[in-house]
C-alpha positions as CSV (number, residue, x, y, z in Angstrom):
1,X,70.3,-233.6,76.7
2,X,73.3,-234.8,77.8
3,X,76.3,-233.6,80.4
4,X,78.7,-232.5,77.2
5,X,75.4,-230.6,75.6
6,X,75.0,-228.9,79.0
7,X,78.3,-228.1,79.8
8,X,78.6,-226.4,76.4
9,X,75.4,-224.6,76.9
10,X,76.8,-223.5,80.5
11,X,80.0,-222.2,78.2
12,X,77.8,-220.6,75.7
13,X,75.6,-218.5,78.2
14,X,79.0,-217.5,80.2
15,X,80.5,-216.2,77.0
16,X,77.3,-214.5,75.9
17,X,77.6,-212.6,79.5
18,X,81.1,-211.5,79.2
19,X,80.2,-210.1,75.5
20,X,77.6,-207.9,76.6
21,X,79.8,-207.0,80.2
22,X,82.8,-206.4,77.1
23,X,80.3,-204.4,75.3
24,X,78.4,-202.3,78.5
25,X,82.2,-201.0,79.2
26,X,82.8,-199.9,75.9
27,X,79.6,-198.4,75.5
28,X,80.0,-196.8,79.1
29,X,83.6,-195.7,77.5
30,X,82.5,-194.0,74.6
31,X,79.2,-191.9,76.4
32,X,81.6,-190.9,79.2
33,X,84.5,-189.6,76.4
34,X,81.1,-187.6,74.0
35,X,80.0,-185.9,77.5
36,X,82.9,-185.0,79.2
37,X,84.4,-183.3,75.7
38,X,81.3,-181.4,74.9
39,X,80.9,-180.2,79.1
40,X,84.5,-179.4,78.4
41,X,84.1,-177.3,74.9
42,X,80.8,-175.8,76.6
43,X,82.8,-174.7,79.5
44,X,85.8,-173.4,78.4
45,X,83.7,-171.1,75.7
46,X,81.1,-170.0,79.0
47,X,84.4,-169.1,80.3
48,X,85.9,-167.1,77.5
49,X,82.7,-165.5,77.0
50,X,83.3,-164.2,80.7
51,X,86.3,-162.6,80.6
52,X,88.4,-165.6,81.4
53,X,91.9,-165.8,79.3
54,X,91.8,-169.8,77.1
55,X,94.7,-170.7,80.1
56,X,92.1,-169.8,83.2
57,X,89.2,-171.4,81.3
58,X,91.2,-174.6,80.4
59,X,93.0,-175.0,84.1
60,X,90.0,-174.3,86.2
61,X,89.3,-177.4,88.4
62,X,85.4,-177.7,87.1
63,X,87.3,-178.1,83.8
64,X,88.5,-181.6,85.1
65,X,85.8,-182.6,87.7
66,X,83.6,-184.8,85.8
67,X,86.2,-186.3,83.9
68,X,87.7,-186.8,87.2
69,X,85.1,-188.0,89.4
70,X,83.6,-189.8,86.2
71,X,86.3,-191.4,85.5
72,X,86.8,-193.3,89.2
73,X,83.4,-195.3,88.6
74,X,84.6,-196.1,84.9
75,X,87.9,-197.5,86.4
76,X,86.3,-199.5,88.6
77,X,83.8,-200.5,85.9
78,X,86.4,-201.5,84.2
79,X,87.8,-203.3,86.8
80,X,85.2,-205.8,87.0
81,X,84.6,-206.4,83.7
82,X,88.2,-207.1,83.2
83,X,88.4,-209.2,86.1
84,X,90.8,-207.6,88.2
85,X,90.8,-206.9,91.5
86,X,94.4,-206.1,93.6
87,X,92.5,-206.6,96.4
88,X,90.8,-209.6,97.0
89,X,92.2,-211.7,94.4
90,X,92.8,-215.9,94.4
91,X,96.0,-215.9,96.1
92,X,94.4,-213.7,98.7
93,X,91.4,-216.2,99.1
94,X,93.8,-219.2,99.4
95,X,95.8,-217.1,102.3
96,X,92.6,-216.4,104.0
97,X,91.3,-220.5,103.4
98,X,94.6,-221.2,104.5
99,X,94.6,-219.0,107.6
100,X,90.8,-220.7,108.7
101,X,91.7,-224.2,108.2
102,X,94.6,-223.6,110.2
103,X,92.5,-221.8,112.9
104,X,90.1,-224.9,112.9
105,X,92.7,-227.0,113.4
106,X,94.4,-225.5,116.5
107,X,90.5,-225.3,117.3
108,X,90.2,-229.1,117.2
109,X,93.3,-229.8,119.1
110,X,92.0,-228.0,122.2
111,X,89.5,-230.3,122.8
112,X,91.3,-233.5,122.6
């Protein structure tokens, strides 16, 4: 086996990863969409059957919560299987290599 037969099974085995991330976000997508509609459906009518007008039932925060608190960890599922991060992305790695070579070299200079 040779480099290019490696290299290309290195590629193969990367792609095969991001496929199945791909496909672990869209599955995550779809379960969170199913669950949060039918908690939604089940209580709205639990809160019609109360006495609650469709308005009061449909504005209630318990209404939203899981969609809402559900839907931060699928955001920042999504995130990373998308690669994106505002955070910590490569320009600010090069500004924080940048910013240490820089300290090593006014380091270095002390000791001259």
């Amino acid at each position: 086996m040779g480099i290019m037969d490696f290299d290309r099974e290195n590629k193969l085995e990367r792609a095969k990863k991001q496929v199945a991330e791909l496909k672990g976000f869209y599955v995550h997508l779809v379960v969170y969409l199913a669950v949060n509609v039918f908690i939604t459906t089940a209580k709205i009518i639990g809160d019609k059957n109360n006495g609650d007008t469709m308005l009061e039932a449909f504005w209630d925060f318990g209404t939203f919560a899981v969609w809402l608190f559900w839907g931060v960890g699928l955001l920042f599922h999504g995130l990373n299987v998308f690669s994106y991060n505002p955070f910590f992305n490569k320009e600010w790695e090069e500004r924080q290599i940048q910013r240490y070579m820089e300290k090593e070299k006014q380091e270095s200079k002390k000791y001259r």
